[in-house]
C-alpha positions in Angstrom: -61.4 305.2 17.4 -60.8 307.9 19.9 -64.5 308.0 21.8 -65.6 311.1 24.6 -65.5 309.6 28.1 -68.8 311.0 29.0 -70.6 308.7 26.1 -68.7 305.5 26.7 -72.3 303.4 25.8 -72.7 306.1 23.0 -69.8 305.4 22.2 -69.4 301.5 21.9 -72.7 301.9 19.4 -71.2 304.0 17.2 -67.5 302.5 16.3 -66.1 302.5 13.3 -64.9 298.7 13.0 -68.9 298.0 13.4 -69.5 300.3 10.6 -67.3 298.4 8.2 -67.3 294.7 9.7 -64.3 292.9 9.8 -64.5 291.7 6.3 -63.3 295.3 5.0 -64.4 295.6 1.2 -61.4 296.8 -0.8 -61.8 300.1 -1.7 -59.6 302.9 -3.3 -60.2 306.6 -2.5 -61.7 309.1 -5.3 -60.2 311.5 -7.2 -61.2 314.4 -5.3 -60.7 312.6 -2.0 -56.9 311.7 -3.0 -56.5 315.8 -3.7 -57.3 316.5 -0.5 -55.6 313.8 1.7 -52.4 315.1 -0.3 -53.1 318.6 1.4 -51.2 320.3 4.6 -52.8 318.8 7.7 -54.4 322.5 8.2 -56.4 322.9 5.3 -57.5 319.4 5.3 -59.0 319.8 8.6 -60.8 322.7 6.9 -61.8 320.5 4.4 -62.7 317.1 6.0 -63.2 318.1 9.5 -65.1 321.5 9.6 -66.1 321.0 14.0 -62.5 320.6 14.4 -61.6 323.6 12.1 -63.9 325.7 14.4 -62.7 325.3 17.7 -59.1 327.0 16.8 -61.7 330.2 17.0 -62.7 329.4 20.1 -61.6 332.0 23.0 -59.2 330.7 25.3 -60.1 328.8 28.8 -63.8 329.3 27.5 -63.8 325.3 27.0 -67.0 324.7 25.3 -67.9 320.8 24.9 -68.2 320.6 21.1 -68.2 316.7 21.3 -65.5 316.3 18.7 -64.5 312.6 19.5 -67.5 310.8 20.0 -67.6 309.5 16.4 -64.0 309.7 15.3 -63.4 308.3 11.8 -59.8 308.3 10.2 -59.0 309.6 7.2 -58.8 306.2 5.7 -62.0 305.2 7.0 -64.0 307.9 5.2 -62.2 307.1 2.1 -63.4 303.5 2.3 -66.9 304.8 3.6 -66.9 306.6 0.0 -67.0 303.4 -2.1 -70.4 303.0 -0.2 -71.9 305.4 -2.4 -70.0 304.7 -5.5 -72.2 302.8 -8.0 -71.3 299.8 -9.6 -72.2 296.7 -11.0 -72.1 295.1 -7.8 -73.5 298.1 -5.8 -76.7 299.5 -7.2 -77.8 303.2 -5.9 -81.4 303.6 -7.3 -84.2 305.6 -7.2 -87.2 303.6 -6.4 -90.3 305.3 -5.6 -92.1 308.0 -4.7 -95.3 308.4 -2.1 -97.8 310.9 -0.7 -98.5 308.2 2.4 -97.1 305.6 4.5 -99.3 302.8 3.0 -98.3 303.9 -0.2 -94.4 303.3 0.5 -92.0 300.7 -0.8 -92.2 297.6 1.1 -88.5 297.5 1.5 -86.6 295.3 4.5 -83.1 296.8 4.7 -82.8 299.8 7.2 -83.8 302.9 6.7 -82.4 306.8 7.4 -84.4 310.1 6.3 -83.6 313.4 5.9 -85.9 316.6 7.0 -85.6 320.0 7.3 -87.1 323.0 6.4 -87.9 324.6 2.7 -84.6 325.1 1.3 -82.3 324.0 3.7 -80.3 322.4 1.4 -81.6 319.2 1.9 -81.5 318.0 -1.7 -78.3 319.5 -2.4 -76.7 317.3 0.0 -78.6 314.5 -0.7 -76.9 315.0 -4.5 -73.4 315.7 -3.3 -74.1 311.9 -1.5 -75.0 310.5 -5.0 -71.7 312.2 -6.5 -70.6 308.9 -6.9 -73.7 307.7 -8.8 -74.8 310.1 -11.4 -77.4 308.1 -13.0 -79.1 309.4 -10.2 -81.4 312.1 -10.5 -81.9 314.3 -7.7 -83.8 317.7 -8.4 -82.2 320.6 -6.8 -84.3 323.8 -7.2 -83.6 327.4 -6.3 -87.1 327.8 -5.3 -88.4 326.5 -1.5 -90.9 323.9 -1.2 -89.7 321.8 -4.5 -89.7 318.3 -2.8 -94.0 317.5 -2.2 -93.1 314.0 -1.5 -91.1 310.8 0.2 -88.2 310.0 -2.4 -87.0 306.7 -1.8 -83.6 305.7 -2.9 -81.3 302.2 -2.4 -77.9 302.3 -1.6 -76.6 299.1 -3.0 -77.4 296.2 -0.3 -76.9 298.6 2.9 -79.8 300.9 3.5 -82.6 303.3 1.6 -82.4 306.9 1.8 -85.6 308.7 2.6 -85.5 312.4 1.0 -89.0 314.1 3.1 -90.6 317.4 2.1 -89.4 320.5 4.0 -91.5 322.2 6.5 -92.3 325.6 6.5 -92.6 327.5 3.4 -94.5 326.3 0.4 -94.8 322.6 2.4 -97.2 320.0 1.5 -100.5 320.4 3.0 -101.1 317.3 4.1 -97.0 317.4 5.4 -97.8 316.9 9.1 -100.2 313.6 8.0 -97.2 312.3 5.9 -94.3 312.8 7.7 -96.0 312.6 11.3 -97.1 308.5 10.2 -93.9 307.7 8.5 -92.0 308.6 11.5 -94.3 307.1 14.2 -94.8 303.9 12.1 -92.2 303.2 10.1 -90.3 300.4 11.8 -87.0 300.0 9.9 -86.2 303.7 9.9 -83.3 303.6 12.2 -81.7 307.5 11.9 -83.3 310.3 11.0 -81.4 313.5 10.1 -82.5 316.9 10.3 -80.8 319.5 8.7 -80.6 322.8 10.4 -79.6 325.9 8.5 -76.6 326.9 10.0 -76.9 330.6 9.2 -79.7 331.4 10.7 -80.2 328.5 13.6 -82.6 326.8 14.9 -86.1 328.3 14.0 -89.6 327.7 15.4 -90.8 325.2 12.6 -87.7 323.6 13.6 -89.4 322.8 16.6 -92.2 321.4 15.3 -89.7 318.1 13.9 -87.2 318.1 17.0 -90.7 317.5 19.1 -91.8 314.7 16.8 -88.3 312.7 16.9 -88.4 313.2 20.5 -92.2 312.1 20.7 -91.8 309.2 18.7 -88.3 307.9 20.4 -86.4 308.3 17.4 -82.5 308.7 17.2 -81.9 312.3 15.1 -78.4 313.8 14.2 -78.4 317.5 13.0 -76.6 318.9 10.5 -75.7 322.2 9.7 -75.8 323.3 6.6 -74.9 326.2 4.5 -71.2 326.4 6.8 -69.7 328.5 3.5 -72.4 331.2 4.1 -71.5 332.9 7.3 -68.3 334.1 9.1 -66.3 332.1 11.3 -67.2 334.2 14.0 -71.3 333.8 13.0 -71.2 330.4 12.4 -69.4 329.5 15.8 -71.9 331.3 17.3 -74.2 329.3 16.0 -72.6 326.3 16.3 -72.5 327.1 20.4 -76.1 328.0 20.4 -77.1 324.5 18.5 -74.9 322.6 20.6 -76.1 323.9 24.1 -79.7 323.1 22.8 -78.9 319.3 22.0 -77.0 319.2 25.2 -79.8 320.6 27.6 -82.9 320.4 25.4 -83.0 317.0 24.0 -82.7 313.3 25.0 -82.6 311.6 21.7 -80.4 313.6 19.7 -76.5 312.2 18.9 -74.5 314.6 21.1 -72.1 315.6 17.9 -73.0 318.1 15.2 -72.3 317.5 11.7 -71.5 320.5 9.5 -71.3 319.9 6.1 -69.9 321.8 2.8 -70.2 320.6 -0.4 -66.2 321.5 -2.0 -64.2 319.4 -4.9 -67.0 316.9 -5.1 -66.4 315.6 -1.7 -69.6 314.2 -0.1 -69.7 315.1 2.4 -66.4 314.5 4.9 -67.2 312.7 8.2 -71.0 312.6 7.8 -70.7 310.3 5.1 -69.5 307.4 7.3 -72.1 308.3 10.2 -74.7 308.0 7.5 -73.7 304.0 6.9 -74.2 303.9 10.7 -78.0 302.2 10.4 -76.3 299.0 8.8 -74.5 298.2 12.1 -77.8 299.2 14.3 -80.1 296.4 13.7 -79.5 294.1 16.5 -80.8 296.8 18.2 -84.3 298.8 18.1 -84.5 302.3 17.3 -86.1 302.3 20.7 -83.0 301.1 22.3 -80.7 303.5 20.6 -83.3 306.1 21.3 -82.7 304.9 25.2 -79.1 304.6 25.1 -78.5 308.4 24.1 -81.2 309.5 26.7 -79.7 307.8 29.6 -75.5 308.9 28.3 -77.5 312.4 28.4 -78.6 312.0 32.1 -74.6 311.0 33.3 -73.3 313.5 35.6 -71.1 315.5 34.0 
């Protein structure tokens, strides 16, 4: 795995043999991800790698870091990354519970990772496009902002729960800031938490509101951008830019690398999906210590 010389402790963390272990499970690829490993290299970087597919736009000698090679999966491992999410008989995915508060959660051991973002971000629509693979699962997608008034808690086989939190913003809970600010602060095995920006429109002032929490509370975060299909290459690099000069200069616990995600042929999900098995390979250390790690790879002279 190919990792940015800037991040070198970053990037020891975050490697993709730790991710699978050395006892690789066997896996075979899906459907929809053998279609598109038998596309031209160009469209499959579309496809699979949207960051990548990005920079061609860029302007010449304007050399933006977009952190493309800090996590730096193969094809092949995202294809094996897939069967993660693939239901079977030896690999439950289930819904377990629902709560309005922290003491009210699932007592649950295994690591956890959470998603948040704002009323209709497209949080449950990616969280379904993750659960392609496992359609017993019911995950409620509505057109209207605000659907989600809980924590949804779903297992992913033996590896980790999935924490789907209410947006912010419009229509939100109103005890949201009590729920989500305690099951951030106390929950100790959450060991990622992802917030989903809207790509379209950037980062927005209730945005704020959860980047200041993660950074209050020490927690790793990763963003990712939503809604990619929605602007023009022009807007959305613009965007992308924007978002990435914020984590670069504004934060200390955010992963350096954006994740843009699309939702095409079924495929959940490209590169992301491997990052999201991350919190399995974590737990010898503290989210405090992962928290620390990206802080001080932040502070490195460039």
């Amino acid at each position: 795995m190919a990792t940015c010389r800037l991040w070198p402790g970053v990037g020891r963390l975050f490697t993709i043999e730790t991710v699978l272990g050395r006892g690789r499970r066997a896996y075979s690829a899906s459907l929809a991800f053998a279609e598109v490993l038998r596309l031209p290299s160009n469209q499959r970087t579309k496809l699979v790698f949207p960051l990548q597919e990005l920079q061609r736009f860029l302007v010449p000698g304007s050399n933006p870091d977009l952190h493309l090679k800090i996590f730096d999966p193969t094809l092949e491992d995202i294809a094996r990354a897939e069967s993660i999410f693939t239901a079977s008989a030896r690999n439950r995915i289930d819904y377990v519970s629902s709560a309005v508060r922290l003491d009210h959660a699932p007592d649950l051991r295994c690591p956890e990772v959470c998603f948040i973002g704002r009323s209709n971000v497209g949080k449950s629509s990616l969280i379904k496009a993750l659960f392609s693979f496992a359609p017993e699962v019911e995950v409620r997608v509505s057109k209207k902002p605000g659907h989600t008034k809980k924590m949804n808690f779903f297992k992913v086989g033996r590896y980790f729960t999935l924490v789907d939190m209410p947006g912010y913003g419009y229509r939100a809970p109103e005890d949201f800031v009590d729920m989500v600010e305690d099951y951030l602060k106390e929950r100790r095995n959450l060991m990622r938490t992802f917030l989903l920006v809207d790509s379209v429109v950037g980062i927005q002032k209730t945005d704020n509101i959860a980047i200041e929490m993660c950074e209050e509370f020490a927690l790793p975060y990763v963003m990712v951008l939503t809604k990619i299909d929605k602007s023009s290459k022009g807007r959305l690099l613009k965007q992308v830019l924007q978002i990435q000069k914020f984590v670069d200069t504004e934060t200390q616990g955010c992963f350096p690398q954006l994740f843009p995600v699309r939702f095409l042929l079924n495929l959940p999900c490209s590169i992301f999906i491997i990052f999201l098995f991350q919190p399995c390979s974590t737990l010898e250390h503290s989210r405090n210590e992962i928290f620390l790690l990206l802080k001080s790879a932040k502070q490195q002279p460039q």
